[in-house]
C-alpha positions, 0 to 999 in steps of 0.5 A: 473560514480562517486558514489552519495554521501549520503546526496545527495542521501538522499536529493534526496530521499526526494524530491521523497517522497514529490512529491510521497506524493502530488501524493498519496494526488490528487489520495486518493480524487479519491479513497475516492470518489471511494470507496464511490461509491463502499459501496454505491452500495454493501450497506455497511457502509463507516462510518467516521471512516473507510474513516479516515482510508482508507485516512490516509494509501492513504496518506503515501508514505509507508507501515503503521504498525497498531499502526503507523496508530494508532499513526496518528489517535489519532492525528485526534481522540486522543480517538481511540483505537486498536480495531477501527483500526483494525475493520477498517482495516479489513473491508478496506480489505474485501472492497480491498481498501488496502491490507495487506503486510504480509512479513512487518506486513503493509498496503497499499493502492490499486493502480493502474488503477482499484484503488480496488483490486479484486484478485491477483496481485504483489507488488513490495517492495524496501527493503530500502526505504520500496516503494511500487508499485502495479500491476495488471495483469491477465495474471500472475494471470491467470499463477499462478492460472494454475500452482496452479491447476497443483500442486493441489493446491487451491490459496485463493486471493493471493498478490506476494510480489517482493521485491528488490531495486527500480531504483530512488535514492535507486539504486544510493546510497551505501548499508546501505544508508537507516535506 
């Protein structure tokens, strides 16, 4: 098999981030609406600001940093500060609509058939396009909390971050191909 050549693996590699960028748009009207039902139902606040937030990280294709999301907030509200952010932020999490990735100091959004993170699951980071792939399994949780129990060892929520290289384009293009 003949190696593909950087640009065309690069080239490859946007078509997938557009495509995983539609994808992620049709599913955030889902989750807003989804999470809209859920504050409603536990009777807290789901304030403009906050769905912004929560669009604009369900928007992205990776991981975003605070400032970055900063960054594409003050393009919707060029007054917003880091304090907003982070209040939005925080609040998102203890809502498990996203969840914070701490191995890259970035958030995501929750994914996957439930769409709202309510305990344990792992996700799978390529450590070269920065992709991220979320999943929920109770069987594995339900190992790690055993296991836990058996070390003497009380797990607080927990997120297992696999990081490696995912099989599109990534796979196919020679180390050191990403930024």
């Amino acid at each position: 098999m003949l190696p593909v050549p950087p640009q065309a693996a690069q080239g490859e590699r946007m078509k997938s981030d557009a495509k995983a960028a539609t994808r992620a748009a049709s599913g955030a009207a889902d989750v807003l609406r989804h999470a809209e039902r859920i504050c409603r139902a536990r009777g807290v606040r789901f304030t403009p600001l906050r769905r912004l937030v929560l669009m604009l990280i369900l928007q992205q294709a990776r991981p975003l940093k605070a400032y970055d999301l900063l960054a594409l907030l003050q393009i919707h509200r060029p007054g917003a500060a880091p304090p907003a952010v982070y209040r939005s932020i925080a609040f998102l999490q203890r809502q498990g609509f996203i969840r914070k990735l701490h191995a890259m100091r970035a958030y995501t959004g929750c994914q996957g058939e439930h769409m709202v993170h309510e305990g344990e699951s792992a996700v799978f980071i390529c450590t070269r396009c920065r992709r991220t792939i979320e999943l929920d399994q109770p069987s594995m949780a339900d190992l790690i909390n055993l296991q836990a129990g058996r070390l003497g060892f009380a797990m607080q929520v927990g997120t297992i971050e696999i990081h490696g290289t995912c099989m599109g384009s990534c796979a196919r293009e020679p180390a050191g191909g990403h930024d």
